[in-house]
N, C-alpha and C positions, 0 to 999 in steps of 0.2 A: 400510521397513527391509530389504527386500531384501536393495541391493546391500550394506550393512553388520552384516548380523546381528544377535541380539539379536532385544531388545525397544528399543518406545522410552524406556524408562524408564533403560534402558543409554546411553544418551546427553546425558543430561541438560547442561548447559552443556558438553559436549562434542566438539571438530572431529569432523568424518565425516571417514574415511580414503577411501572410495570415492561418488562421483557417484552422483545415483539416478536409479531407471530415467524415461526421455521422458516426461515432462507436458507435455498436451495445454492449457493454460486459457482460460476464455471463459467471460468475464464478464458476469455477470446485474445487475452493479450500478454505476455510474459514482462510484467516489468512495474504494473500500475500498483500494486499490492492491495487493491480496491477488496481483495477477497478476503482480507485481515483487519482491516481497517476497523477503528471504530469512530471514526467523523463523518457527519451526513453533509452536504451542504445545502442548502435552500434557498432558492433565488425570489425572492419578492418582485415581481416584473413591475407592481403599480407602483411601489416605493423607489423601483432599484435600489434594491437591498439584498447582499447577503447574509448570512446568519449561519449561524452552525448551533449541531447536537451534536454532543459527546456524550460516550459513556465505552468506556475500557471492556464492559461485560455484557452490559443490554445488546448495544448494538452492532456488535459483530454479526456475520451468518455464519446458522446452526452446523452445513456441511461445506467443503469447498470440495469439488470435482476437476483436479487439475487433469486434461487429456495432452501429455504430451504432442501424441500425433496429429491433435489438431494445430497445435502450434507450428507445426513442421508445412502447414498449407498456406501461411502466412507469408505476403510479400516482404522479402529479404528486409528492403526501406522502411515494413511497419515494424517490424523483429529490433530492427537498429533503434528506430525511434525511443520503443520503449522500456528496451537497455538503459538508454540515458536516462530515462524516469527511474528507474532500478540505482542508478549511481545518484540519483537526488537523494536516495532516501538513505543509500549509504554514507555518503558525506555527514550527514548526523552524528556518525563515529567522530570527527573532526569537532565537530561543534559541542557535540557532549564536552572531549577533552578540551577543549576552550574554555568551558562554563568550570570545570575542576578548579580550573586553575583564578578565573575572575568570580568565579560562584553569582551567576545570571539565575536571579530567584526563575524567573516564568522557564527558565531553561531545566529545570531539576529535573523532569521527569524523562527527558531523553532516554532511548534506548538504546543500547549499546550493541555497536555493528563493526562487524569485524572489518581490518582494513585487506582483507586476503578475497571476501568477496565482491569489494571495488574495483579489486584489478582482473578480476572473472570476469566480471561481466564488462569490463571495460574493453577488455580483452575479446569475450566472446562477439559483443554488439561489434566490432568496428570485422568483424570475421564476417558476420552475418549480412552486412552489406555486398559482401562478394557470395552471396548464395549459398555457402559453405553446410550442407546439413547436421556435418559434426558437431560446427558449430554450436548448432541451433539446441542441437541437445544436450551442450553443456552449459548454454546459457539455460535454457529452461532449467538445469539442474541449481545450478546456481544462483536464479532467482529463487528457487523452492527453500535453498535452505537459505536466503537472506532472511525471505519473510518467517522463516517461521526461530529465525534466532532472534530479530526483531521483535515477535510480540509473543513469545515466550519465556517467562521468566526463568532462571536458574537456580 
């Protein structure tokens, strides 16, 4: 909250008026899309309250450092885990073509996710639990290009 002042708490479904300061990110896990995202969450502990900031363009980070080979030192069962966080975001393709068809106002903005890298990584993660390193590197390939079909427009 730097460049915007405040607390986070001050922002709560809120635009940011100002960009925040250079994120650096690199990723310790193939699957979260944490490194695209533009939703913050923020837990109010005294209220138990969450809240969220959005913003499509402020609040992304500036660079993303994806290291393959780190990913390749990761227990098979973390690798698996977060494959299936990767097929969350892709089912979005399904729920987009739901909303075409019943037109869910809050639903407009989905992105659209191919259903060929659902069955990648479905494919890769249930691989990856048997240690398989091939695997691993076509999952990580395959998470790279969900995220960046996801939150790149065409």
């Amino acid at each position: 909250m730097v460049t915007n002042g405040g607390k986070c708490v001050d922002w709560d479904y809120t635009d940011l008026p100002e960009y925040m300061l250079l994120v650096i990110y690199i990723p310790t896990t193939a699957g979260t899309g944490s490194g695209v995202t533009f939703v913050a969450v923020i837990t109010d502990e005294e209220k138990k309250y969450k809240m969220g900031i959005m913003d499509a363009i402020k609040l992304r980070p500036s660079i993303t450092i994806a290291d393959p080979e780190l990913l390749m030192t990761l227990p098979p069962s973390l690798t698996a885990s977060a494959g299936v966080d990767a097929l969350s975001y892709a089912g979005v393709k399904k729920v987009k073509e739901l909303n075409e068809k019943v037109k869910i106002p809050k639903l407009k903005d989905l992105n659209d996710i191919k259903e060929e890298h659902f069955r990648a990584i479905a494919e890769c993660s249930a691989e990856n639990v048997l240690s398989d390193d091939n695997a691993r590197e076509i999952d990580a390939d395959a998470y790279l290009e969900l995220i960046y079909e996801a939150y790149n427009d065409k």
